[in-house]
C-alpha positions as CSV (number, residue, x, y, z in Angstrom):
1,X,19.4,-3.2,-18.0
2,X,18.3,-1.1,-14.6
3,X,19.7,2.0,-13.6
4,X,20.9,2.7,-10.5
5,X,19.5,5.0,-8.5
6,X,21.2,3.9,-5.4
7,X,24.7,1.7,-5.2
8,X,25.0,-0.1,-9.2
9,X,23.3,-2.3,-10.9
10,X,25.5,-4.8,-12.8
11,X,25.5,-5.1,-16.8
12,X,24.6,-8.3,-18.6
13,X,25.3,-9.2,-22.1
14,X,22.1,-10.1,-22.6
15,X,19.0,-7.9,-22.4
16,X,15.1,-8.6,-22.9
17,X,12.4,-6.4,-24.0
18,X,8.9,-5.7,-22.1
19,X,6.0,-3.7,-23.0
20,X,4.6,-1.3,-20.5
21,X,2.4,1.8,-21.0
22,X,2.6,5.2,-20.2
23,X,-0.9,7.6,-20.1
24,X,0.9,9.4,-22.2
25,X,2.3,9.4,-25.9
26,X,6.3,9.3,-25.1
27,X,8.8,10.6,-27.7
28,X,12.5,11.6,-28.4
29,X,14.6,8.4,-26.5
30,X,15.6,5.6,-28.6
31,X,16.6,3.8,-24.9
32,X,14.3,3.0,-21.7
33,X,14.9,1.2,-18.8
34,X,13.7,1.0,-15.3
35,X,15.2,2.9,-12.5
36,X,16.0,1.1,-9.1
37,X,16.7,2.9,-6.3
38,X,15.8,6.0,-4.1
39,X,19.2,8.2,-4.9
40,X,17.3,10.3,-7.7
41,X,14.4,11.3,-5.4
42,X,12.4,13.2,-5.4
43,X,12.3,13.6,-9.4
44,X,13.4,10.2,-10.4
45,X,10.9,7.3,-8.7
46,X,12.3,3.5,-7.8
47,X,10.4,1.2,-10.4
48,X,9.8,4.1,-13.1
49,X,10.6,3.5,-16.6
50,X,13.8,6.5,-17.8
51,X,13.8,7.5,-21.4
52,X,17.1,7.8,-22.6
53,X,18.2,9.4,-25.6
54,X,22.0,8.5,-26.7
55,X,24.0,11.0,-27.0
56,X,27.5,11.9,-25.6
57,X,28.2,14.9,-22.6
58,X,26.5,17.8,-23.5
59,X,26.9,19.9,-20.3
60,X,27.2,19.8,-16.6
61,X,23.8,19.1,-14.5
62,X,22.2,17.2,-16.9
63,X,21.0,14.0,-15.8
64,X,22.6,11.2,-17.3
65,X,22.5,7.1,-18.2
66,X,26.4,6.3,-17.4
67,X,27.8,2.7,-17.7
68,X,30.8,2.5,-15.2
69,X,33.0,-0.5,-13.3
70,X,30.4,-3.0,-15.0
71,X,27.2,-1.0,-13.1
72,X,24.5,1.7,-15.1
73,X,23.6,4.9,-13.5
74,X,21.1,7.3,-13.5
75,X,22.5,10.5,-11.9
76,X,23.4,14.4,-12.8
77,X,27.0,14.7,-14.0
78,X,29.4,16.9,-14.1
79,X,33.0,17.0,-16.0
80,X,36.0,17.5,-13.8
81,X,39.2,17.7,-14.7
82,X,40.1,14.3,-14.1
83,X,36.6,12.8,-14.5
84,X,33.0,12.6,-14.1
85,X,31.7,13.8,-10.7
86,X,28.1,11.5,-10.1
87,X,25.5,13.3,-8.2
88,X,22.2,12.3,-6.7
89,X,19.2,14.3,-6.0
90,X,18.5,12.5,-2.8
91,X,21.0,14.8,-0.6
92,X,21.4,11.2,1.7
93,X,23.6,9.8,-0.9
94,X,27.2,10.9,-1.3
95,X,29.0,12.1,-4.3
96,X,30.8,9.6,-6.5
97,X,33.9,10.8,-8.7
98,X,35.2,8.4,-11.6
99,X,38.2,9.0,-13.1
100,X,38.5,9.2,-17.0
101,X,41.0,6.4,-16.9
102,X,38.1,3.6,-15.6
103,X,37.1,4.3,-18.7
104,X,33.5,5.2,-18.1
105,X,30.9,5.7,-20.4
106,X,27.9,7.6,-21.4
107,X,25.2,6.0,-23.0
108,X,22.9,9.2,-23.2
109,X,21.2,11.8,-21.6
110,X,17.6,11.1,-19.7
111,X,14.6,12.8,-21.6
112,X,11.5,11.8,-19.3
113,X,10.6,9.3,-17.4
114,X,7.2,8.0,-16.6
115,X,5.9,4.9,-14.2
116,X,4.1,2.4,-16.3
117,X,0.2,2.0,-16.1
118,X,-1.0,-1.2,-15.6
Protein backbone atom coordinates (compact mmCIF):
# COMPACT_ATOMS: atom_id res chain seq x y z
CA UNK A 1 0.00 0.00 0.00
CA UNK A 2 1.38 3.91 -0.64
CA UNK A 3 0.96 6.55 1.66
CA UNK A 4 -0.32 9.62 0.83
CA UNK A 5 1.54 12.47 1.01
CA UNK A 6 -0.82 14.53 -0.93
CA UNK A 7 -4.88 13.79 -1.51
CA UNK A 8 -5.30 9.53 -0.61
CA UNK A 9 -4.24 6.73 -1.89
CA UNK A 10 -6.83 4.00 -2.00
CA UNK A 11 -6.49 0.50 0.04
CA UNK A 12 -6.49 -2.84 -1.71
CA UNK A 13 -7.00 -6.15 -0.21
CA UNK A 14 -4.23 -7.37 -1.72
CA UNK A 15 -0.61 -6.31 -1.25
CA UNK A 16 2.83 -7.42 -2.81
CA UNK A 17 6.21 -7.36 -1.51
CA UNK A 18 9.53 -5.77 -3.20
CA UNK A 19 13.00 -5.67 -2.18
CA UNK A 20 14.76 -2.37 -2.19
CA UNK A 21 17.95 -1.22 -0.38
CA UNK A 22 18.78 1.39 1.86
CA UNK A 23 22.87 2.44 2.37
CA UNK A 24 22.02 1.86 5.54
CA UNK A 25 21.11 -1.01 8.05
CA UNK A 26 17.27 -0.06 8.94
CA UNK A 27 15.71 -1.25 12.29
CA UNK A 28 12.66 -0.94 14.64
CA UNK A 29 9.43 -0.95 11.91
CA UNK A 30 7.74 -4.20 11.28
CA UNK A 31 5.80 -2.02 8.17
CA UNK A 32 7.31 -0.02 5.03
CA UNK A 33 5.79 1.44 2.25
CA UNK A 34 6.46 4.08 -0.26
CA UNK A 35 5.25 7.55 0.14
CA UNK A 36 3.49 9.41 -2.82
CA UNK A 37 3.11 12.82 -2.80
CA UNK A 38 4.72 16.23 -1.93
CA UNK A 39 2.39 17.13 1.34
CA UNK A 40 5.21 15.81 3.87
CA UNK A 41 8.00 17.98 2.32
CA UNK A 42 10.52 18.89 3.14
CA UNK A 43 11.18 15.80 5.58
CA UNK A 44 9.18 13.16 3.91
CA UNK A 45 10.32 12.73 -0.04
CA UNK A 46 7.62 11.51 -2.94
CA UNK A 47 8.99 7.92 -3.92
CA UNK A 48 10.83 7.27 -0.44
CA UNK A 49 10.34 4.11 1.27
CA UNK A 50 8.45 5.06 5.38
CA UNK A 51 9.19 2.64 8.09
CA UNK A 52 6.37 2.13 10.15
CA UNK A 53 6.30 0.68 13.41
CA UNK A 54 2.57 -0.39 14.60
CA UNK A 55 1.51 0.97 17.40
CA UNK A 56 -1.57 2.91 18.50
CA UNK A 57 -1.60 7.13 19.33
CA UNK A 58 1.05 7.90 21.39
CA UNK A 59 0.95 11.72 21.39
CA UNK A 60 0.21 14.70 19.37
CA UNK A 61 2.91 15.77 16.56
CA UNK A 62 4.01 12.54 15.86
CA UNK A 63 4.02 11.58 12.44
CA UNK A 64 1.72 8.95 11.69
CA UNK A 65 0.60 5.94 9.01
CA UNK A 66 -3.47 6.45 9.28
CA UNK A 67 -5.86 4.29 7.21
CA UNK A 68 -9.09 6.61 6.71
CA UNK A 69 -12.36 6.63 4.15
CA UNK A 70 -10.52 3.59 2.31
CA UNK A 71 -7.12 5.94 1.64
CA UNK A 72 -3.47 5.57 3.88
CA UNK A 73 -1.76 8.63 5.05
CA UNK A 74 1.36 9.72 6.09
CA UNK A 75 0.92 12.96 8.07
CA UNK A 76 1.47 14.54 11.87
CA UNK A 77 -1.56 13.99 13.99
CA UNK A 78 -3.14 15.40 16.52
CA UNK A 79 -6.22 14.17 18.93
CA UNK A 80 -9.10 16.57 19.14
CA UNK A 81 -11.98 16.25 20.82
CA UNK A 82 -14.01 14.90 18.22
CA UNK A 83 -11.20 13.45 16.08
CA UNK A 84 -7.91 13.32 14.56
CA UNK A 85 -6.70 16.64 13.12
CA UNK A 86 -4.19 15.50 9.81
CA UNK A 87 -1.37 17.89 9.14
CA UNK A 88 1.21 18.26 6.48
CA UNK A 89 4.55 19.70 6.62
CA UNK A 90 4.23 21.23 3.24
CA UNK A 91 2.43 24.54 4.61
CA UNK A 92 0.50 24.50 0.73
CA UNK A 93 -1.64 21.78 1.86
CA UNK A 94 -4.63 22.36 4.17
CA UNK A 95 -5.55 20.73 7.41
CA UNK A 96 -7.81 17.64 7.29
CA UNK A 97 -10.01 16.86 10.46
CA UNK A 98 -11.64 13.22 10.73
CA UNK A 99 -14.12 12.63 13.04
CA UNK A 100 -13.82 9.54 15.38
CA UNK A 101 -17.13 8.27 14.07
CA UNK A 102 -15.49 7.56 10.28
CA UNK A 103 -13.99 5.26 12.13
CA UNK A 104 -10.32 5.95 11.25
CA UNK A 105 -7.48 4.06 12.05
CA UNK A 106 -3.97 3.98 13.01
CA UNK A 107 -1.80 1.55 11.74
CA UNK A 108 1.46 3.00 13.47
CA UNK A 109 3.81 5.64 14.00
CA UNK A 110 6.62 6.39 11.19
CA UNK A 111 10.27 5.53 12.54
CA UNK A 112 12.57 6.64 9.42
CA UNK A 113 12.31 6.72 6.13
CA UNK A 114 14.95 6.33 3.60
CA UNK A 115 14.83 6.41 -0.55
CA UNK A 116 16.03 3.13 -1.87
CA UNK A 117 19.50 2.73 -3.70
CA UNK A 118 19.46 1.21 -6.75
Amino acid sequence: VTLSAGLGEFIFDEYETETVYSDVEQYGYNIAAWISGKSMEPIYQDSEVALIRSSGFDYDGAVYALSWNDSVFIKKLYREKEGFRMVSLNDKYPDKFILYEDGPRIVGKVVGHFMPIV
